[in-house]
DRENVEXLUM-431331 format. One line per 10 residues: for each residue x, y, z of C-alpha. Coordinates in Angstrom, 1 decimal. Each point is the difference from the previous one (the first is absolute). Example, Ala and Ser with C-alpha at 12.3 -4.5 7.8 and 13.67 -1.06 7.14 Angstrom:
// DRENVEXLUM-431331
12.3:-4.5:7.8 ~ 1.4:3.4:-0.7
END
This chain:
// DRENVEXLUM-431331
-10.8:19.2:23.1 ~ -1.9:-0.7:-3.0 ~ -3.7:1.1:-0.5 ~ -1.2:-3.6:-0.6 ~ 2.0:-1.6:3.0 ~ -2.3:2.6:2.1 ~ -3.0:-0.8:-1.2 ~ 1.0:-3.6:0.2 ~ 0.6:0.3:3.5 ~ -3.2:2.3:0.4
-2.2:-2.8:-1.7 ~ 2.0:-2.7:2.0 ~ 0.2:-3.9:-1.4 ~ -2.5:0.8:-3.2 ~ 2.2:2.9:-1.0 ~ 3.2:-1.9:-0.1 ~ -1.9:-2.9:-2.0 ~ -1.0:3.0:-1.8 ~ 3.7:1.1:-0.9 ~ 0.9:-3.5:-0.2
-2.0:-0.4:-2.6 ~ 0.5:2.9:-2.1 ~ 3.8:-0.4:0.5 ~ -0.5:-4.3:-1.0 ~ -1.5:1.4:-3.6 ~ 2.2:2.7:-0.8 ~ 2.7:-2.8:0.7 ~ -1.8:-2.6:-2.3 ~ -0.6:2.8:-2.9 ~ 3.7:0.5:-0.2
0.7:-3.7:0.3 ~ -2.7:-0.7:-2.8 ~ 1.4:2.8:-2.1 ~ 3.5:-1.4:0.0 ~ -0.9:-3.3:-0.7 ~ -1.8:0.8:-2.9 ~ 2.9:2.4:-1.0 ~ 2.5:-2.9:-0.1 ~ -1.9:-2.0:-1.7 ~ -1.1:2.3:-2.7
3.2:1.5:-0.4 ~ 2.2:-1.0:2.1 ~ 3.2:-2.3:-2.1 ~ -1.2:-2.8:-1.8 ~ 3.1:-1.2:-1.3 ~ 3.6:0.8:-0.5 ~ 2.5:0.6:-2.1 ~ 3.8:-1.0:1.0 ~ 1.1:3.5:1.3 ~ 0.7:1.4:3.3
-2.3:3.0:-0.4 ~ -2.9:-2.4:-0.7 ~ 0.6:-2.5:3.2 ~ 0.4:3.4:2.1 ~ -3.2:0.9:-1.3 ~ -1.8:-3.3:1.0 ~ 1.7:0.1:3.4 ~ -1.4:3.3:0.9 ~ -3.6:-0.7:-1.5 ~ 0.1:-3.2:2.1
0.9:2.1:3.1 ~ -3.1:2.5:-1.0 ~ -2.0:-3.5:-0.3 ~ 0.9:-1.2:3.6 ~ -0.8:3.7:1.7 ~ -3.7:-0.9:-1.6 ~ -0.7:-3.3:1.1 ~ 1.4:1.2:3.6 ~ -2.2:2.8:-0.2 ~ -2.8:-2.2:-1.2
0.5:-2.5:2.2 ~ -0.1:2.5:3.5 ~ -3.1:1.9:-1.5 ~ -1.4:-3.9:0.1 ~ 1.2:-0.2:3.5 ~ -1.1:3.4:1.4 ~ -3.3:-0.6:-1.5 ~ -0.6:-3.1:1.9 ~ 1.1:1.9:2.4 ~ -2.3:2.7:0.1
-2.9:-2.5:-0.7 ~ 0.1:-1.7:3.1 ~ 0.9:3.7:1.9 ~ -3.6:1.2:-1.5 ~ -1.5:-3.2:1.1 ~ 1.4:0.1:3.8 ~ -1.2:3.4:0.2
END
């Protein structure tokens, strides 16, 4: 058992909101992060060879992880907004 999930459970509902929430922008920061890494270097074009398509595939995989990890940080935050206002 974690240190946080004890004091979450010590604090009760505001303590989860409270790990909710930092959990919901760590999750955004890394979603942020990747986004603007694909679109500051991430491929912008192609030539015909296989090395280059691989290349694409994978930084399109690496772009998908942050928009899902964007997208539940936006979740979680909601989330933990409306666990700090039922508290």
């Amino acid at each position: 058992m974690s240190c946080s999930s004890v004091r979450a459970r010590r604090d009760g509902p505001k303590g989860n909101a409270r790990v909710t929430a930092i959990v919901s922008g760590c999750l955004l920061v890394v979603g942020v992060a990747i986004i603007v890494w694909f679109a500051a270097w991430g491929v912008h074009g192609c030539d015909d060879t296989d090395a280059c398509f691989t290349r694409m595939d994978r930084d399109f995989r690496v772009y998908l992880v942050g928009l899902g990890s964007f997208t539940l940080g936006a979740v979680l935050g909601v989330v933990a907004t409306v666990r700090a206002v039922r508290a």
